[in-house]
N, C-alpha and C positions, 0 to 999 in steps of 0.2 A: 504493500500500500504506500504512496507517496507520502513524504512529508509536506508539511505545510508550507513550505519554501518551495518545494518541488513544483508542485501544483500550480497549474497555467490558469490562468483568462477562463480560458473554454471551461476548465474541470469545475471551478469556483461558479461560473453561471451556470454550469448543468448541475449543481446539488443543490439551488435554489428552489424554493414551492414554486407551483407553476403561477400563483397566484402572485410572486416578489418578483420575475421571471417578466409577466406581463407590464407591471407595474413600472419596472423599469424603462421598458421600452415606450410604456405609453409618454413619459417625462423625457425621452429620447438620449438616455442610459443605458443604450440595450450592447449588444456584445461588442457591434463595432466599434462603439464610441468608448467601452471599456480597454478594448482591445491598445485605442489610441492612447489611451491615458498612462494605462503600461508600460508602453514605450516611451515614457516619459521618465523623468530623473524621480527617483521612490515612486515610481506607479504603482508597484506593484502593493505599495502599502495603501494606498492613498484609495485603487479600487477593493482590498481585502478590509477600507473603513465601509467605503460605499456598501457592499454587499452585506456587510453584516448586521446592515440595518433592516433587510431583506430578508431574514433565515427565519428558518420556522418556529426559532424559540419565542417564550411567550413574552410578552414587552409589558408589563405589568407599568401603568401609569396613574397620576393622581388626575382628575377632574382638571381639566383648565389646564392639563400638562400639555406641552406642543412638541413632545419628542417623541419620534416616531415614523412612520413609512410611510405615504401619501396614502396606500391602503387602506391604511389602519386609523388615517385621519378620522376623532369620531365626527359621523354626519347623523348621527340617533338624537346628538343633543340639540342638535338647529330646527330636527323637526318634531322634539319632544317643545320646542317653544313655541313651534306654529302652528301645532294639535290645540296647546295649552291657549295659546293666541286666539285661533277661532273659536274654539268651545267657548270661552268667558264671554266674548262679544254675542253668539249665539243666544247663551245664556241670560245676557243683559239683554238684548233685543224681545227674546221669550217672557222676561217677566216684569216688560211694560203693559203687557196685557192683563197682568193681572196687580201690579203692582203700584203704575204710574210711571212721570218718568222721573221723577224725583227721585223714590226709592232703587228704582230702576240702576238708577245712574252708581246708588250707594253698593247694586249687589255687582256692578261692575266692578270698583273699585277694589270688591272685594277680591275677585276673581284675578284682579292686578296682583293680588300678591303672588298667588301660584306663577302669575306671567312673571314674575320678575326674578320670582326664584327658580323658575325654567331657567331664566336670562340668563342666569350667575353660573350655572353650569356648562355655559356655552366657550368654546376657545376664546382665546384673544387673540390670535395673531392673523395675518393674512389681513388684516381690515376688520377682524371680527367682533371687536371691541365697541367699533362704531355702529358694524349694522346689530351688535347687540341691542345696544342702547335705541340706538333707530325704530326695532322693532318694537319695545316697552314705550315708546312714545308717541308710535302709528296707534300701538292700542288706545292707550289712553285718549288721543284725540278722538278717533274712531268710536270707542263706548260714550265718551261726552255727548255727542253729536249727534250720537243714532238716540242715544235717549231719549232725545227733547224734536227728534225729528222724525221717529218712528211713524207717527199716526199720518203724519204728510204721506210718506211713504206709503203706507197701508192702503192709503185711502186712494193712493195715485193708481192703486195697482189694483186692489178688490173690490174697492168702492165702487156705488152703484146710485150712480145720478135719478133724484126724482123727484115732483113739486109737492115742496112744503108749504103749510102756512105758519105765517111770522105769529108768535103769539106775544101776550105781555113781558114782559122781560121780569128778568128776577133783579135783586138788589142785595151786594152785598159790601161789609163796611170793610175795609182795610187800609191800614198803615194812616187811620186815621183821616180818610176817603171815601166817599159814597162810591162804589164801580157798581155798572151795570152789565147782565151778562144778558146777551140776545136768546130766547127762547125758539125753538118751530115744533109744530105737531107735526105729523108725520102722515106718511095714507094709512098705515094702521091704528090709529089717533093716538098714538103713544107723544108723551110731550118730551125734551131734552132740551137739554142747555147745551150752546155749540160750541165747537172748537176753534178756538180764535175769536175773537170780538174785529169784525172786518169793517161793519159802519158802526153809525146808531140806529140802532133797528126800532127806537121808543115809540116814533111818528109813523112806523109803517107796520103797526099790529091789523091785525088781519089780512094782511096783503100775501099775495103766493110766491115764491121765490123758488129757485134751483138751490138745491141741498146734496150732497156727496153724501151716501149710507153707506157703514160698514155692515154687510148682512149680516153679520154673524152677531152685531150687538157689543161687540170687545167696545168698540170708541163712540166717542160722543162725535155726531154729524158736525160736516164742515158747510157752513152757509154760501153756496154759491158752486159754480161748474168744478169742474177737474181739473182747466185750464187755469184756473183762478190760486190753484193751492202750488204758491210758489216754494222756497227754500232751494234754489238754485245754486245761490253760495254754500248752503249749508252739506247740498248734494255732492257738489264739487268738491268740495273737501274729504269727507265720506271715502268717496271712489275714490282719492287720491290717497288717503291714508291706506286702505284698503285694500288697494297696489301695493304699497311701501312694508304692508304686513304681510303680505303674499312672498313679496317677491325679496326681502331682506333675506331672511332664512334661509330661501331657496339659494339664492347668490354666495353666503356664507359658504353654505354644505359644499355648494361646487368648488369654489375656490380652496378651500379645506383641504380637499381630497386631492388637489392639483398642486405636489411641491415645488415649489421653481427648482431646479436641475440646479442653479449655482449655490442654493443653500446646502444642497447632499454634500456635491464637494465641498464646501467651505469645513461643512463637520469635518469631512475625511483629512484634511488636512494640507488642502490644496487649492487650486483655481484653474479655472479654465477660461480659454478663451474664445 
């Protein structure tokens, strides 16, 4: 059997897993480029650092550790955050129907914590520091937002246009203010206070107007067409956050898994050029 000095290029890449073997070549490390570094002054140490980062022994690492084989990069922790990510958002969105959006907003926050303690087991290197952070603050804006804008949404999508009439308004006192909230009966004469206060509706009791229904009864009617129930900014944001939560994590994992080629050597104790 050869000794370890013996041993070529060739023998050192054929006792590689096929798995270290692949991974090499995809960073374009593969035999020829090995081959060249060899015939270089201490190559042969410089490719026996490289490879042994490749072998099938176990690499036992801590959380947040960045050593290791582009293989072996973990990508479990980028999409334990954007599992963690969607579900809380899910979550908050699911229990404004029953909850408001106030509350709403408070069981996101809650669910931030899980986000953020996903977050903290995520690398740091490669940029990942940033779209760590990136992602805990797409959420956060993303839950704020859809809270207070769910019902627009709801209403843009299931709602179901049809003539109410205006009835008396109710009266209620706050912050040391009379406010008035616009009332409509409905074609099944049910009464409701609506969503948004859009005119003053005081001078136009009994009159008929176009009203947005949530059939299912989760929200209170919006006074006036489909067209009419803007949040345009509010929407834009949303989707953009909502991109940024998507696609952080996703971008982390890839980059993760992809070593630059001049970090391997730098380990091994060299440079290329």
């Amino acid at each position: 059997m050869a000794s370890e000095d013996e041993r070529t290029v060739d023998d050192l890449f054929a006792e590689l897993p096929e798995d270290g073997r692949r991974t090499l070549e995809e960073i374009g490390m593969g035999l020829p480029e090995l081959r060249r570094i060899a015939d270089g002054e201490g190559g042969m140490r410089r490719v026996r650092g490289v490879l042994s980062e490749f072998t099938a022994k176990s690499d036992p690492r801590r959380p947040g550790d960045d050593e290791g084989p582009a293989r072996r990069t973990a990508v479990w922790p980028w999409m334990r955050l954007l599992v963690v990510a969607v579900a809380g958002c899910v979550v908050c969105l699911l229990s404004t129907l029953v909850l408001g959006s106030g509350l709403s907003l408070l069981v996101g926050v809650l669910c931030g914590v899980g986000v953020i303690l996903a977050a903290l087991g995520t690398r740091a290197s490669h940029g990942g520091l940033a779209l760590r952070w990136l992602t805990v603050a797409a959420y956060f804006v993303l839950v704020f937002v859809a809270s207070y804008t769910s019902q627009e949404w709801y209403l843009q999508l299931r709602g179901v246009e049809q003539t109410a009439i205006i009835t008396a308004p109710s009266h209620q006192w706050a912050h040391g203010t009379r406010q008035t909230h616009c009332r409509v009966r409905l074609q099944d004469g049910s009464v409701h206070q609506v969503f948004h206060n859009r005119e003053d509706c005081a001078d136009r009791v009994g009159a008929k107007s176009t009203a947005v229904v949530d059939p299912s009864g989760h929200y209170r009617p919006f006074l006036g067409s489909k067209s009419d129930i803007g949040d345009t900014a509010e929407t834009a944001v949303s989707l953009g956050a909502a991109a940024v939560l998507l696609l952080a994590p996703a971008c982390a994992a890839v980059v993760g898994r992809v070593r630059p080629r001049r970090n391997i050597i730098d380990r091994a104790g060299g440079t290329t050029t």
